[in-house]
BAFI-3210 file (N, C-alpha, C; in Angstrom, 3 decimals, decimal comma, padded with zeros to 6 digits):
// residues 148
n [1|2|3|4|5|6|7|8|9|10|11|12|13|14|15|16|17|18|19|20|21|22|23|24|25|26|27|28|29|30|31|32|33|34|35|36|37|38|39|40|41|42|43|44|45|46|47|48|49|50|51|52|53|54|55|56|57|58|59|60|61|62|63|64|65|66|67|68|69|70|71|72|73|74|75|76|77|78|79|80|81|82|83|84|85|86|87|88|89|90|91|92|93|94|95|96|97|98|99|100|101|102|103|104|105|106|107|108|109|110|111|112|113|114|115|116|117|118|119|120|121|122|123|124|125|126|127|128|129|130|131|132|133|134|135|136|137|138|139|140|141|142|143|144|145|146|147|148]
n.u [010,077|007,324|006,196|004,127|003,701|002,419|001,366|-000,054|-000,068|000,390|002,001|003,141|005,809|007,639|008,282|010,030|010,175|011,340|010,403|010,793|008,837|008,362|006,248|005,018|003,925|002,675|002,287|-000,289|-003,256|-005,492|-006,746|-005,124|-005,190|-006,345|-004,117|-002,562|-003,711|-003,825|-000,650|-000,359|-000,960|-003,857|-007,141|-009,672|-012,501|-015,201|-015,431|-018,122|-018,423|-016,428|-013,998|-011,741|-012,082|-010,487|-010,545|-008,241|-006,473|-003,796|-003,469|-004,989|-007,814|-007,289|-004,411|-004,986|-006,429|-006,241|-003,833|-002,128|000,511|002,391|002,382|003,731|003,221|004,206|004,304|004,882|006,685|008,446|009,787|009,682|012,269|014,071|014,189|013,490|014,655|012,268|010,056|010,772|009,710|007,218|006,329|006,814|004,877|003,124|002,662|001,492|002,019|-001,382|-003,168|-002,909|-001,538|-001,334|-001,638|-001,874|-001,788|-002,365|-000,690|-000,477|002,603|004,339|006,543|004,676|005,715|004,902|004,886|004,239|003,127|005,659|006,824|008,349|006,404|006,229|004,835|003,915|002,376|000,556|000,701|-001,668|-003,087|-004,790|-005,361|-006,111|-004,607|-004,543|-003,511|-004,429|-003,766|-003,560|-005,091|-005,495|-006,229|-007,549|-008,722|-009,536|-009,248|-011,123|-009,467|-007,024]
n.v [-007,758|-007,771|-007,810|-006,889|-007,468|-006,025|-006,107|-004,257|-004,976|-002,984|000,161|002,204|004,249|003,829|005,815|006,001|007,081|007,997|008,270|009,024|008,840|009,639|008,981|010,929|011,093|012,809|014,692|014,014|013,385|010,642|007,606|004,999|003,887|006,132|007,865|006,083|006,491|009,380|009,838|008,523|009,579|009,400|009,332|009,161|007,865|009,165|008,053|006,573|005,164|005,428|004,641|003,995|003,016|001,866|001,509|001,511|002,157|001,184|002,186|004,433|004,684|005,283|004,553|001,570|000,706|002,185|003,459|001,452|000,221|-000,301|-000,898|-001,260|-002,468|-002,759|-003,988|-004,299|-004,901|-003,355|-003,733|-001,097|000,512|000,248|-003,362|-006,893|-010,357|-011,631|-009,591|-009,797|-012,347|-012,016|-010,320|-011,812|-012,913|-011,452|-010,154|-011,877|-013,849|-013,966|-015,486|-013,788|-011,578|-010,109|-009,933|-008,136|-008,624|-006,197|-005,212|-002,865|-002,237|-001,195|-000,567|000,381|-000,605|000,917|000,240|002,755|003,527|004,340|005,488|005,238|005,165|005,235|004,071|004,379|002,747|002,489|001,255|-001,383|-000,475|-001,804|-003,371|-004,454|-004,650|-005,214|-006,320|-006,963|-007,480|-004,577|-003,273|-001,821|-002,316|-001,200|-001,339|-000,371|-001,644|-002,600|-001,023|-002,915]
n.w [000,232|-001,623|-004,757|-007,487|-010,340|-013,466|-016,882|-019,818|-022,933|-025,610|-027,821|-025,931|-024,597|-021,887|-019,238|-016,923|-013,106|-010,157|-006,946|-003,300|-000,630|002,854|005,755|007,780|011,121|012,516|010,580|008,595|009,309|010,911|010,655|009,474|006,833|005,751|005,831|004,480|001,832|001,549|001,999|-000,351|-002,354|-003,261|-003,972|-001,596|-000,525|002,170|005,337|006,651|008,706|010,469|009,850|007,489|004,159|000,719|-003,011|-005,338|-008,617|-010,066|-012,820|-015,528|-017,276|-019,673|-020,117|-019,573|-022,022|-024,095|-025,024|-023,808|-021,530|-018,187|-014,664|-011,745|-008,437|-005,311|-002,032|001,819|005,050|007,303|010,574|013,965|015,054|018,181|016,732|018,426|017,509|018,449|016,952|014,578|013,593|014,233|012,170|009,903|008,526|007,576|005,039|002,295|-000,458|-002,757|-005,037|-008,181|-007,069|-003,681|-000,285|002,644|005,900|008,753|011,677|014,096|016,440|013,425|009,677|007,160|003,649|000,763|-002,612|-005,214|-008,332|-009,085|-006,765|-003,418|-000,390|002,753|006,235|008,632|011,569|013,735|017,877|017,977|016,085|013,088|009,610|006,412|003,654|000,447|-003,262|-005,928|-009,305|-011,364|-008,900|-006,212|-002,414|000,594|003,676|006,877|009,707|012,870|016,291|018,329]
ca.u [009,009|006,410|006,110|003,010|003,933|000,893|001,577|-001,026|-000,150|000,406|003,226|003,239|006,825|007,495|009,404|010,000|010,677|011,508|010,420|010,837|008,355|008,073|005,244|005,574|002,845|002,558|001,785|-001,075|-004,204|-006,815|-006,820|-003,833|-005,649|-006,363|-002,885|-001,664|-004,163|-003,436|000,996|000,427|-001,924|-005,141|-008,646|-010,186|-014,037|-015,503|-015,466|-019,293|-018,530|-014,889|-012,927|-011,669|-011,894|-010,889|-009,921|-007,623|-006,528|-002,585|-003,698|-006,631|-008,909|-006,529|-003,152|-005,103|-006,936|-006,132|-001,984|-000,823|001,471|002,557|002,532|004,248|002,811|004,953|003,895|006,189|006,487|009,437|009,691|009,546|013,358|014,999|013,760|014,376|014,266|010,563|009,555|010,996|009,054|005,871|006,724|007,305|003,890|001,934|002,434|001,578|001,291|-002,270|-003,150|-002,238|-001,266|-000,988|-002,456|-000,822|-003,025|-001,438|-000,759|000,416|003,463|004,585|006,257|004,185|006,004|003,901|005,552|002,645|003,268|006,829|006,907|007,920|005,735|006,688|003,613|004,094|001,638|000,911|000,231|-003,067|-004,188|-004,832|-005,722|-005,761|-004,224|-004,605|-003,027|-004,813|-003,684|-003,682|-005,703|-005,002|-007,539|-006,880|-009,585|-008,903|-009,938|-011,009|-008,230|-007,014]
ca.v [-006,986|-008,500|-007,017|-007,181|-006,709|-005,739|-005,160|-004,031|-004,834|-001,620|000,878|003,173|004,582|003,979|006,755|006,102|007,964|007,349|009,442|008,815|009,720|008,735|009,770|011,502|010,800|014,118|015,768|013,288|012,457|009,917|006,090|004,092|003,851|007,346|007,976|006,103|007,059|010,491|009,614|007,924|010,654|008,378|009,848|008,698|008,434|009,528|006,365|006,947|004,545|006,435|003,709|004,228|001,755|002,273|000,901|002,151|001,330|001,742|002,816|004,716|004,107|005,645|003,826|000,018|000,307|003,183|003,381|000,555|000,808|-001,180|-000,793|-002,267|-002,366|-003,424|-004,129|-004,707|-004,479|-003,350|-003,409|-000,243|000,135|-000,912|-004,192|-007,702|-011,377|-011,510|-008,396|-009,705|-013,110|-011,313|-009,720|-012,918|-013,517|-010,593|-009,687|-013,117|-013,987|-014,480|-015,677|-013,217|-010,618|-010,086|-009,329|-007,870|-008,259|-005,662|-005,158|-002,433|-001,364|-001,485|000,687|-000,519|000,038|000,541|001,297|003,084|004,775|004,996|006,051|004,331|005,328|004,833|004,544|003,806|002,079|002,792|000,245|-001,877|-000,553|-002,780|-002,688|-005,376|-004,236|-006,137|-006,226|-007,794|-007,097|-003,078|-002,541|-002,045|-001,776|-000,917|-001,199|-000,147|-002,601|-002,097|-001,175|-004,127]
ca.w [-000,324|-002,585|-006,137|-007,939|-011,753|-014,462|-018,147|-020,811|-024,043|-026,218|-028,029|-025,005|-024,430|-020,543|-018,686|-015,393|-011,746|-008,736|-006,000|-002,127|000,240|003,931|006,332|009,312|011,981|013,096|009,617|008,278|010,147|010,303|010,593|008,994|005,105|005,321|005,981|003,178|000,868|001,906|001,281|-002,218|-003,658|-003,619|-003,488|-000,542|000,226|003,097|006,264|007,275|010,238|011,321|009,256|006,011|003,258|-000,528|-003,576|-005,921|-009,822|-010,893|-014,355|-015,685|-018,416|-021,085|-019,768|-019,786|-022,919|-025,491|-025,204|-023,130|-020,260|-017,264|-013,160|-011,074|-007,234|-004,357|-000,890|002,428|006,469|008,539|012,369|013,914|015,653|017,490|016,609|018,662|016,802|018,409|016,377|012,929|013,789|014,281|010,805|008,694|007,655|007,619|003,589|001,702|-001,818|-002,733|-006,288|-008,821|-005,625|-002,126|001,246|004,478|007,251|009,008|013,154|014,516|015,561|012,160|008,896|005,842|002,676|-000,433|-003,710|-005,898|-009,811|-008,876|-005,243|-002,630|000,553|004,374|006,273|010,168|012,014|015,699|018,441|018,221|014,484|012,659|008,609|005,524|002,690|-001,122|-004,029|-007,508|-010,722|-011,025|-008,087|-004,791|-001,490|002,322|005,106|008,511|010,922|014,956|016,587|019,144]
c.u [008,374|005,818|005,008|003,469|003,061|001,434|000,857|-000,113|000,052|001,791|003,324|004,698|006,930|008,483|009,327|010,764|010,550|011,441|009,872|010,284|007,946|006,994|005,587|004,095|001,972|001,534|000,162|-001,829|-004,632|-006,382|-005,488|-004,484|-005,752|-005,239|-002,385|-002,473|-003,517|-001,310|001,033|-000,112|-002,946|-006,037|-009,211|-011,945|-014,360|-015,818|-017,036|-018,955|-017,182|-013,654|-013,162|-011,382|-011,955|-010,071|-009,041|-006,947|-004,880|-002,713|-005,109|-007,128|-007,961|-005,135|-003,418|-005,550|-006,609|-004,581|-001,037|-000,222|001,252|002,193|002,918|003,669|003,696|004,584|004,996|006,164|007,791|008,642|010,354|011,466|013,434|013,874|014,605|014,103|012,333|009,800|009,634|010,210|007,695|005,351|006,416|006,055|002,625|001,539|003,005|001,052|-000,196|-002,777|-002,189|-001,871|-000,649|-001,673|-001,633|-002,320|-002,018|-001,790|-000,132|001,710|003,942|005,052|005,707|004,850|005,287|004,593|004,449|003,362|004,871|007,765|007,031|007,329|005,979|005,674|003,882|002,629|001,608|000,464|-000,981|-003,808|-004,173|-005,735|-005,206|-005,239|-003,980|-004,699|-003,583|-004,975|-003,307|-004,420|-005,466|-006,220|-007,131|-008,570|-008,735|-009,467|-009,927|-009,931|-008,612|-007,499]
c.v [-007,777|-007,641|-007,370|-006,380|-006,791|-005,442|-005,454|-004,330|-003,084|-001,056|001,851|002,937|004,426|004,551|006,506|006,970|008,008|008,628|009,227|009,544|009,476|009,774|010,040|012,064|011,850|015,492|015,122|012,900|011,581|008,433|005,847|004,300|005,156|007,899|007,922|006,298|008,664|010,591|009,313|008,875|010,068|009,012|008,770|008,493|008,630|008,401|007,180|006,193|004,908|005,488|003,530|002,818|002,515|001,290|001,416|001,633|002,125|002,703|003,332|004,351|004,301|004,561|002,096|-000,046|001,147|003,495|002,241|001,222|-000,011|-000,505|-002,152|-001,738|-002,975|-003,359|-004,826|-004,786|-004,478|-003,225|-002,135|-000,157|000,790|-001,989|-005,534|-008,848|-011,656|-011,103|-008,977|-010,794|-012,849|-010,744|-010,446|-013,388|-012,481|-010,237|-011,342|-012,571|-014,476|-014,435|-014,873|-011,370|-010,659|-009,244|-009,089|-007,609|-007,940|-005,463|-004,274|-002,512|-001,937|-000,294|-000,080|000,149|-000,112|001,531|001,330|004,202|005,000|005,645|005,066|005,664|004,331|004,701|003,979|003,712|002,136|001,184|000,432|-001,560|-001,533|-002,322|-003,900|-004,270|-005,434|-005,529|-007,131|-007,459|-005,895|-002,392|-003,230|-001,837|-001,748|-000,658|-001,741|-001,201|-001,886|-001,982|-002,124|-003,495]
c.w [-001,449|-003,528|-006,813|-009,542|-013,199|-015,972|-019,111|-022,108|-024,684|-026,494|-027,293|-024,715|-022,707|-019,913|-016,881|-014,066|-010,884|-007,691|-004,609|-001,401|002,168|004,734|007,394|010,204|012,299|012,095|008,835|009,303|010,090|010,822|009,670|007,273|004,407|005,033|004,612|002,151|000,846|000,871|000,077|-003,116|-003,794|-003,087|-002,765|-000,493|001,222|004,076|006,766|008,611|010,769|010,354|007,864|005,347|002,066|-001,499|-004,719|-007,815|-010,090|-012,398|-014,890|-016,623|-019,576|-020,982|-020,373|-021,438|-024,349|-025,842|-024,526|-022,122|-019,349|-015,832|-012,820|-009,116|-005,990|-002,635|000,388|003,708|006,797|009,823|012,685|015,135|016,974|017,881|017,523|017,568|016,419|017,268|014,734|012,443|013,361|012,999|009,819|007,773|007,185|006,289|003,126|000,097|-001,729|-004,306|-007,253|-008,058|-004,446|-001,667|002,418|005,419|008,026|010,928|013,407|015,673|014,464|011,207|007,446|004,795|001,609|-001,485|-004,766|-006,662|-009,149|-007,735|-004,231|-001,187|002,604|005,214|007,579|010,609|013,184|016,740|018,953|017,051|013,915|010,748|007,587|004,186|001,186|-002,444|-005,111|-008,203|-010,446|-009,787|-006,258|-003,467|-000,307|002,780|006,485|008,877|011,958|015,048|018,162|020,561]
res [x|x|x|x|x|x|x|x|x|x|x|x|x|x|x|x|x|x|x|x|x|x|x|x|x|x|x|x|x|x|x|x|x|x|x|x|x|x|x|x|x|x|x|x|x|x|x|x|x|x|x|x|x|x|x|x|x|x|x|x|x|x|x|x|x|x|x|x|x|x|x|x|x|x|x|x|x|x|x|x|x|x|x|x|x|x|x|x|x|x|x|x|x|x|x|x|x|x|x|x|x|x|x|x|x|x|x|x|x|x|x|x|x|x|x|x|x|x|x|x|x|x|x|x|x|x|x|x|x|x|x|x|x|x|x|x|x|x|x|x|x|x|x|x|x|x|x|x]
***
């Protein structure tokens, strides 16, 4: 898993909490971004062309600049089981470092893990979606792509 770790300056006290959430296909609609916008708590905008794209900020205006405070972002891919060698192959490159970040250009099948404010997030991936996901600094972004 590839950790993306941010910290503001400031005497902000940091309490932290851990809280596990996985998605379940069935209960969440929409395209893959919607999805996990939908799982992490992230306001969405509306996809005028059927495919969602958004961008998102770990910390808000008060957190970066008026008290301080950190995020930490983490990004990930399992294979969906059971898995063979192939599958973990197929896996190995999809979430890269990229400057001060990372990118998963993502394929389905797939479970994307995204740990966001404290949460980690399960986010399965069906076969043939497809969806970039990037990580720089505090902010995070997901667009769907065609599916294959």
């Amino acid at each position: 898993m590839i950790v993306v770790r941010i910290c503001v300056a400031g005497a902000a006290l940091l309490a932290s909490t851990a809280a596990v959430s996985s998605a379940q296909p069935d209960a969440v609609k929409g395209d893959f971004c919607a999805r996990l916008a939908m799982n992490s708590g992230i306001d969405k905008p509306a996809a005028p062309d059927g495919r969602t794209a958004w961008t998102a900020n770990a910390m808000n205006f008060g957190q970066r600049f008026l008290i301080g405070g950190s995020a930490a972002t983490g990004v990930g891919v399992k294979p969906i089981e059971p898995a063979n060698v192939a599958e973990y192959k197929r896996l190995d490159d999809m979430c890269m470092m990229k400057g001060k970040g990372a990118i998963c250009r993502l394929v389905g099948p797939v479970t994307f893990k995204f740990n966001w404010k404290g949460r980690e997030n399960l986010v399965p991936m069906a076969h043939g979606e497809r969806a970039t996901v990037e990580v720089v600094g505090t902010k995070t972004s997901c667009r769907t792509e065609a599916a294959l």
